[in-house]
C-alpha positions in Angstrom: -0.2 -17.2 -0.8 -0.2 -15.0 -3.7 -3.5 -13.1 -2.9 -2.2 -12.1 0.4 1.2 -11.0 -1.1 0.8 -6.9 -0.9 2.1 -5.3 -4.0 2.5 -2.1 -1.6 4.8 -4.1 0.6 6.7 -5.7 -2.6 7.1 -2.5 -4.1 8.6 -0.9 -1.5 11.0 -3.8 -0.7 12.1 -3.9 -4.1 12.7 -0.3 -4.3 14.5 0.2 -0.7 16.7 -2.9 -1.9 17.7 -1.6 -5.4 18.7 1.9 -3.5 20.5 0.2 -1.4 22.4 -2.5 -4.1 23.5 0.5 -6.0 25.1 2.3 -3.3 26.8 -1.0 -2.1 27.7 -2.9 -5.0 30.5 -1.2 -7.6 29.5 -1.1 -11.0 32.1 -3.5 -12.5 30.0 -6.3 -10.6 27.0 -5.6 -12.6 29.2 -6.5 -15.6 28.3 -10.4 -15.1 24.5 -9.8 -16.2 25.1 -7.7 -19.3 26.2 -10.7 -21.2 23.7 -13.4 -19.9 20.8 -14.3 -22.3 17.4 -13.5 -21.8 16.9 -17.1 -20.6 19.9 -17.2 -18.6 19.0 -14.1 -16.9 15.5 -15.2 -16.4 17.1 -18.6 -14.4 19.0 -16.1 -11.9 16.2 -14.1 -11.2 13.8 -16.9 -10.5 16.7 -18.4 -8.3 16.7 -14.8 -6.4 12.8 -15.0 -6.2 13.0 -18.2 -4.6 14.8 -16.9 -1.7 12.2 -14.3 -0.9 10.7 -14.4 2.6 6.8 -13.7 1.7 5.6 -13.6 5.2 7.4 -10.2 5.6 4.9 -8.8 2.2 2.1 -9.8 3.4 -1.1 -8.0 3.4 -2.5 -7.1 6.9 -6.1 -7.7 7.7 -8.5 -4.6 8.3 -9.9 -4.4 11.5 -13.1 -4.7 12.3 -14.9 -1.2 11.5 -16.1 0.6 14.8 -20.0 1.5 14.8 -21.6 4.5 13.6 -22.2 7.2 16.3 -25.7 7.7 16.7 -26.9 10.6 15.2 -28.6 13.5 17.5 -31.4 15.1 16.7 -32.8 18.5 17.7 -34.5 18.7 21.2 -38.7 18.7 19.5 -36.9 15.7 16.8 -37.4 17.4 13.9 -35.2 19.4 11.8 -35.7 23.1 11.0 -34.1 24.6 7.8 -31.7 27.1 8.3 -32.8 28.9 5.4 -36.1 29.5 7.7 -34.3 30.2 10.5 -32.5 33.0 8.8 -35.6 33.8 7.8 -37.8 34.5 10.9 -34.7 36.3 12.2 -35.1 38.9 9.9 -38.7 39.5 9.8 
């Protein structure tokens, strides 16, 4: 699961959400975290983390590629400098 997590598609989530949290929650109700320890704090988070849906971060498969064009040539096949060209046209 975790090589077909997108870091694009996490990043994003996480930054949309914060936006959003600070706009939503006042900051008194931050208060609760500023006095947890490093370990207690690291318990909520992972709790948070576990409620994640990773199907929406997903990576999406490319596609196949489409084929090359094939290339034209000239109507006698072979190329002819330009540097010639310009050349001949002045003579």
């Amino acid at each position: 699961m975790e090589e077909n997590l997108s870091s694009y598609y996490l990043s994003l989530e996480i930054s949309q959400v914060y936006h959003g949290m600070l706009i939503a929650i006042p900051p008194q109700d931050w208060e609760i975290f500023r006095n947890l320890t490093t370990a207690q704090l690291a318990s909520v988070l992972k709790q948070l983390a576990g409620r994640v849906s990773l199907q929406k971060l997903q990576k999406h498969p490319r596609g196949a590629k489409r084929p090359q064009p094939k290339r034209k040539n000239s109507g006698n096949g072979q190329h002819v400098a330009t540097a010639k060209l310009l050349a001949r046209r002045n003579q």
